[in-house]
C-alpha positions in Angstrom: 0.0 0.0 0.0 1.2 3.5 -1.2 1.9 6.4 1.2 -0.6 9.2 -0.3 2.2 12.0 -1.5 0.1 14.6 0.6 1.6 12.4 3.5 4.9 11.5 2.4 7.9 12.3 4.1 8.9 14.5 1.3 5.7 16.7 1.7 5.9 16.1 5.9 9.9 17.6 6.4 9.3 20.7 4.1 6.3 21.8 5.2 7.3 21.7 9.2 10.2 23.3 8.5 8.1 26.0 6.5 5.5 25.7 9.7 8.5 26.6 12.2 10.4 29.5 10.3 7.1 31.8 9.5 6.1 32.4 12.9 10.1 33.5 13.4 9.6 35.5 10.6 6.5 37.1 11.8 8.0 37.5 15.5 11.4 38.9 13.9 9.2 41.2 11.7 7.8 42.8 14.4 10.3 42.9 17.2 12.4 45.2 14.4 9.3 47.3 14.0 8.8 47.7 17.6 12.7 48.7 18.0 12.6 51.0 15.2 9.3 52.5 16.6 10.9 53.0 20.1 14.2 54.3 19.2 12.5 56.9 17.6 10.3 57.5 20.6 13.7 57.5 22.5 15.5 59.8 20.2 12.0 62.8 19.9 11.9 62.7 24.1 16.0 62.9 24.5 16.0 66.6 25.0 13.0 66.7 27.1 14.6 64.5 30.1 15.3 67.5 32.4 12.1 67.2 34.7 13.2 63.3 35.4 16.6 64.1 36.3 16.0 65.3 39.8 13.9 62.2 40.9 15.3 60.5 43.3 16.5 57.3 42.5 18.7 54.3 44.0 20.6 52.0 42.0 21.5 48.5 43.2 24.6 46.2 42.7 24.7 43.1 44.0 27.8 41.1 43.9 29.3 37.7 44.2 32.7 36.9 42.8 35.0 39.6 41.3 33.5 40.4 37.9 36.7 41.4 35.8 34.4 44.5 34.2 33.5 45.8 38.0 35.6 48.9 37.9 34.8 49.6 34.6 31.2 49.4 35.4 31.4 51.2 38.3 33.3 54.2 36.2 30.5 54.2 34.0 28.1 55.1 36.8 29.9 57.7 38.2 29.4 59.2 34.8 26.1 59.5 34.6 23.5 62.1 34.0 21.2 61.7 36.4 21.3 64.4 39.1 19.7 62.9 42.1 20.6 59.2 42.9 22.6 57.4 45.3 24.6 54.0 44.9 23.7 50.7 47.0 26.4 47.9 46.8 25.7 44.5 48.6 28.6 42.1 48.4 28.0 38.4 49.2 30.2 39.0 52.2 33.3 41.2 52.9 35.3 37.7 52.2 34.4 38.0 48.7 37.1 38.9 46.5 35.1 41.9 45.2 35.2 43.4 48.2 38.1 45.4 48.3 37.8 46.1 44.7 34.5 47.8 45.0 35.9 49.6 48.0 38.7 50.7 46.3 37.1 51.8 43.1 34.4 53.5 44.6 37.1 55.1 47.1 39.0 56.5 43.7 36.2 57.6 42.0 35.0 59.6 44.7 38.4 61.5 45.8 38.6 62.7 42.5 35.3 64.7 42.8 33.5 63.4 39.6 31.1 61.3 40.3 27.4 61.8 39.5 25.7 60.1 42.8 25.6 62.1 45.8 25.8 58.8 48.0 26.8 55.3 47.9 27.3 52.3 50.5 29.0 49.1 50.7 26.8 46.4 53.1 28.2 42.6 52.9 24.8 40.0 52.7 23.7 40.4 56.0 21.8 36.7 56.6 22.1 34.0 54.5 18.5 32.9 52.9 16.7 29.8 54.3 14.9 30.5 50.3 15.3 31.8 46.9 19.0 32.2 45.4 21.7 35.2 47.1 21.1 37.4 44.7 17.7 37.9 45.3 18.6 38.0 49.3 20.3 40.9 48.9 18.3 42.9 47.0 15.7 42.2 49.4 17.7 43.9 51.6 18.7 46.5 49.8 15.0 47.2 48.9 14.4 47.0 53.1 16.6 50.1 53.3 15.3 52.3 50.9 14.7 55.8 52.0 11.0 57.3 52.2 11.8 59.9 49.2 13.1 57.3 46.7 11.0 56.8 43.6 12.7 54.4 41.0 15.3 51.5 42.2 17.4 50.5 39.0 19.6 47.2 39.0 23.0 46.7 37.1 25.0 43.3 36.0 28.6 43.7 37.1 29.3 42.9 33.5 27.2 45.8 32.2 29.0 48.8 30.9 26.5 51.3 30.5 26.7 55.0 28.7 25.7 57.9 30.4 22.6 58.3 29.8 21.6 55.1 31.1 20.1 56.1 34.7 18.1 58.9 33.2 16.7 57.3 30.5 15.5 54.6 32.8 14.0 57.0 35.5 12.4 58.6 32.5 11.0 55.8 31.2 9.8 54.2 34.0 8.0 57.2 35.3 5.6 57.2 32.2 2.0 56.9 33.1 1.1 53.5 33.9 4.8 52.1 33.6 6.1 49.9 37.0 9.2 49.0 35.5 11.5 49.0 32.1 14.9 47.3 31.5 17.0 47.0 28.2 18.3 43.7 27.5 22.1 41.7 26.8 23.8 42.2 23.5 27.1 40.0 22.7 29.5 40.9 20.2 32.2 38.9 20.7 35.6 40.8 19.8 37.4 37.5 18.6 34.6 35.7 17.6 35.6 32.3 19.2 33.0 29.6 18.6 31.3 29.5 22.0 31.3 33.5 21.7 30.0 33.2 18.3 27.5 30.4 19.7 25.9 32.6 22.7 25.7 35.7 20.2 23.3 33.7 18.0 21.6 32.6 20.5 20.9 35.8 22.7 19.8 37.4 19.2 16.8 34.9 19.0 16.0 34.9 22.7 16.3 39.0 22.6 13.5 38.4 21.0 11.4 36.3 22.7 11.9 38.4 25.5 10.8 41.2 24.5 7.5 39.4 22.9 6.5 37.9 25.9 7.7 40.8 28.3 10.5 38.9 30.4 12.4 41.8 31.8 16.1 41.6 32.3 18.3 42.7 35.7 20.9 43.6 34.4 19.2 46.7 33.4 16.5 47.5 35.1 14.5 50.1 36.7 10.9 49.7 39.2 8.7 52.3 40.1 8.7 52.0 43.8 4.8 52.9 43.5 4.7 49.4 41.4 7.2 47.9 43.8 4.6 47.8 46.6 1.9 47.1 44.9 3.5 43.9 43.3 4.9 42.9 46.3 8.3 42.1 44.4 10.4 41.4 47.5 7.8 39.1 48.9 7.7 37.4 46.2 11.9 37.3 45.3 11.8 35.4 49.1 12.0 31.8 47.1 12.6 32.6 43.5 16.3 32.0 42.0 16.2 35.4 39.9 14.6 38.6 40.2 14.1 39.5 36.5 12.0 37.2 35.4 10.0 37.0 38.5 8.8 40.7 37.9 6.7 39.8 35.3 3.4 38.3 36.5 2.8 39.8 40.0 3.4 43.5 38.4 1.3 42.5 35.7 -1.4 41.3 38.4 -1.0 45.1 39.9 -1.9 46.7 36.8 1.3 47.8 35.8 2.8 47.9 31.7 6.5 46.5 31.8 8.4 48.2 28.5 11.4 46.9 26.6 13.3 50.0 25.9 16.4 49.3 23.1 18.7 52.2 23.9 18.9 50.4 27.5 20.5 47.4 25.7 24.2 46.6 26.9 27.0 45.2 25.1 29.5 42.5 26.3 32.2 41.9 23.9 33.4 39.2 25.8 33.9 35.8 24.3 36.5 34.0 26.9 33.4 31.1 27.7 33.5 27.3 27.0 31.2 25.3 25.4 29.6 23.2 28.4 29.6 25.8 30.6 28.2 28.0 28.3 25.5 25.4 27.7 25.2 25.4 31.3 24.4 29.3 31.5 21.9 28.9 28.5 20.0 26.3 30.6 20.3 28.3 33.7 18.6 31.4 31.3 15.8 28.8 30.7 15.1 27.5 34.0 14.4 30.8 34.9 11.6 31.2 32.9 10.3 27.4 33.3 10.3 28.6 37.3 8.9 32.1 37.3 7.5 32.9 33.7 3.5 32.5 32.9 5.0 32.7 28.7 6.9 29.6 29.8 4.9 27.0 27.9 5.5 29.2 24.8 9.1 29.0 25.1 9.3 25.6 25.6 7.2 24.6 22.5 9.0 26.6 20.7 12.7 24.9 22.3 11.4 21.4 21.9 9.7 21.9 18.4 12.8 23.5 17.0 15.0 20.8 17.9 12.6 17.7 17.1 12.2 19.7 13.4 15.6 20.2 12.7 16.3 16.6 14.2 14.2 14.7 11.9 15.0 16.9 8.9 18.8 16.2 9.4 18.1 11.9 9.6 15.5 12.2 7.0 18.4 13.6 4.6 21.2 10.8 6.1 18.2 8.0 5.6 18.0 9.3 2.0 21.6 9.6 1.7 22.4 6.0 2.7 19.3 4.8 0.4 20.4 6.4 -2.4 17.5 8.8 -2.9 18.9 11.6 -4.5 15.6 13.3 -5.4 14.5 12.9 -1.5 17.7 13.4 -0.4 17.7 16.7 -2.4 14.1 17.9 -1.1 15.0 17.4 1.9 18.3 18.7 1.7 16.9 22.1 0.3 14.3 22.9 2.5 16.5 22.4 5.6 19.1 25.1 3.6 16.7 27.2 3.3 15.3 27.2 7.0 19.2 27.8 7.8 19.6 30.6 5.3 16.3 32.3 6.3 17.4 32.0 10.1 20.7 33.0 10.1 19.3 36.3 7.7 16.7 36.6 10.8 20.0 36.7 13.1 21.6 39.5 11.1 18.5 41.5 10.8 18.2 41.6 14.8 21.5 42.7 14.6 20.7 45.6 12.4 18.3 46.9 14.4 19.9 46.4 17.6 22.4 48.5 16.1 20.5 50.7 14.7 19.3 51.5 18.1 22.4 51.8 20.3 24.7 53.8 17.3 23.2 57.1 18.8 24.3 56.1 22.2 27.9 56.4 20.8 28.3 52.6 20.9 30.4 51.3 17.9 30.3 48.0 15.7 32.6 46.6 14.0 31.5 46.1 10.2 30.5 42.7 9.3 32.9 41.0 6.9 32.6 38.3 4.7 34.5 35.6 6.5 32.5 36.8 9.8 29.3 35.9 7.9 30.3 32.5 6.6 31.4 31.8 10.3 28.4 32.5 11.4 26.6 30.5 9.4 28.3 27.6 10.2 27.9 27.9 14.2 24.1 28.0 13.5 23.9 24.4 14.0 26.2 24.2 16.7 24.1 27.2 18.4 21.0 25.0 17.5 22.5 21.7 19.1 23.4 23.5 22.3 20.1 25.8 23.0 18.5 21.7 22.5 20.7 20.4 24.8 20.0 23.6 26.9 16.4 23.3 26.8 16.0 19.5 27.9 18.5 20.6 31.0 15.8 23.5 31.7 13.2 21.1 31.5 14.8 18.2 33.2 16.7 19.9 36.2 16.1 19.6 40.0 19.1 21.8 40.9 21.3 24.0 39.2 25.1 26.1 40.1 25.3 29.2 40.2 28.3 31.4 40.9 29.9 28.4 42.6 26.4 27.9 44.9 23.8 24.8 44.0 20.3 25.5 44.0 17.8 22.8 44.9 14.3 23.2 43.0 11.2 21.8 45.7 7.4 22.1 45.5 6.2 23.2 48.3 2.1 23.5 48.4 2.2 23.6 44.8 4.3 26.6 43.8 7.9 25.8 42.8 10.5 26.8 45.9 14.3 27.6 45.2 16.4 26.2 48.6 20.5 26.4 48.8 21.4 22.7 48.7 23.7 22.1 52.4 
């Protein structure tokens, strides 16, 4: 008995390769509207930012381990615009390597009399938490502290290097009517372009994305209305969650407050010193977040798992036809999974374009793309697709995770998901 050609696996591989690359298209399509259609917003309200530079604001650091861009992006906050903030550092304890280095930075910075906050402490982690990761202890404290007048609280990465305008633009945004909170999101452009660089660039580009689609804020630059703050309960709920990011999302959504995506915030790491596994690792780590605090979660793990079982079964149905000696199958097949890699990696580069296209009046500079980058990264596609597949069944699979040298035990507890400190 025949197999009905409407059914064969020559009709079947094309056709869910087609089914998985439109809706990328349509998501790519309009994430690069939306960032145009921002930027511009951005650029018409830059020299109208003058009321929001006297709000007072607090901006929190949290550390653990000795980030080798600290001082750098320490300098970059003395630099900014913003006219009435203070600075909160919490170190993981005064044992921690970055420490001193904060101490003495900050020390610097302020003895030679040009620095833009008129205040800034250094508090080690006060208790260790019986729940939720370190991180989130100490911005829970930090958020405990916070004096009466204060009106935005704005998070940095130690790895995020941020231009001057950064603390103003995100008090300004934030305070918009019916905004809690705004954040800009991670951009890698690895200087060397060393394959696990090359492989974590790809992949932020598509989840940059997704992000921004289904509103997952990012810390590492971030601002809350304090108005929102309370009315979310954020730090109640940070008490047992393993990031504070991604844990925004629903209860400020429950309050009634808009979360924004705002592309000038975006931050650049041109770092590419990262291995493979643990680079795999981190990816997982990204997506365990959202599989723990995310309501969009299902979406990106459909997505994950239908990408990878697609490309999977594209890739044996050309080596079956290959070993068979099916040429014509072999070069349907064949085709149509060029052409999903073709369209995807052009997807890539048009993220890119508008990424850049937003940060370029910030002053940030790109290197121009040559050829040889571009056949580079054409060929780490796959390997980028391999690893966010072995990321995503990690995600989905895990009952503990490391982070910053600390594992993480995942329990349910009444049935809500609990983050503990494994002993």
């Amino acid at each position: 008995m025949s197999v009905p050609p409407s059914l064969s696996a020559e009709s079947i591989i094309p056709a869910l390769l087609l089914a998985l690359i439109v809706p990328q298209i349509v998501l790519t399509a309009w994430f690069i509207w939306n960032v145009r259609a921002r930027t511009r917003a951005h650029l018409l309200r830059r020299d109208q930012r003058d009321g929001s530079a006297t709000i007072p604001a607090v901006v929190v650091l949290c550390l653990r381990g000795c980030d080798p861009t600290l001082e750098e992006v320490l300098a970059a906050l003395a630099r900014q615009c913003h006219r009435n903030w203070r600075l909160q550092v919490v170190v993981d304890s005064a044992d921690d390597p970055a420490w001193d280095v904060a101490h003495a930075t900050l020390a610097r910075l302020a003895a030679g009399d040009q620095v833009s906050w008129h205040d800034y402490s250094i508090t080690p982690l006060a208790e260790r938490p019986a729940t939720g990761s370190l991180k989130c202890a100490s911005l829970r404290q930090a958020l405990a502290t916070l004096a009466p007048e204060t009106q935005v609280v704005a998070l940095i990465d130690a790895d995020s290097i941020v231009h001057e305008q950064w603390l103003l633009t995100l008090v300004d945004e934030c305070m918009r009517p019916g905004v809690g909170a705004v954040s800009g999101n991670r951009w890698y452009e690895p200087r060397h372009d060393s394959l696990p660089g090359t492989v974590r660039a790809i992949w932020n580009a598509g989840a940059v994305v997704q992000m921004t689609a289904f509103g997952i804020p990012w810390g590492g630059s971030l601002a809350v209305r304090c108005e929102a703050l309370a009315a979310c309960g954020w730090a109640s709920v940070i008490e047992a969650t393993l990031c504070e990011d991604t844990a925004l999302a629903a209860p400020l959504h429950r309050a009634g407050w808009l979360y924004r995506f705002i592309p000038s915030l975006v931050a650049v790491d041109c770092d590419d010193d990262v291995a493979l596994v643990p680079l795999t690792r981190w990816i997982s780590r990204q997506l365990l977040t959202a599989r723990l605090h995310h309501p969009m979660w299902p979406l990106v793990a459909i997505h994950g798992l239908s990408t990878s079982f697609t490309l999977a079964a594209a890739v044996c149905a050309c080596v079956v036809a290959a070993a068979r000696g099916h040429g014509q199958s072999l070069l349907v097949f064949g085709g149509a999974l060029l052409a999903y890699e073709a369209t995807s990696i052009l997807l890539v580069l048009m993220i890119e374009d508008s990424i850049k296209h937003a940060l370029t009046p910030q002053g940030t500079r790109f290197r121009p793309l040559s050829a040889g980058q571009l056949l580079w990264r054409c060929g780490m596609l796959p390997v980028t697709q391999y690893v966010y597949a072995a990321a995503m069944l990690s995600a989905l699979a895990t009952r503990s995770i490391e982070w910053r040298g600390i594992v993480y035990e995942i329990t349910r507890t009444g049935g809500s998901l609990e983050v503990r400190i494994k002993d």
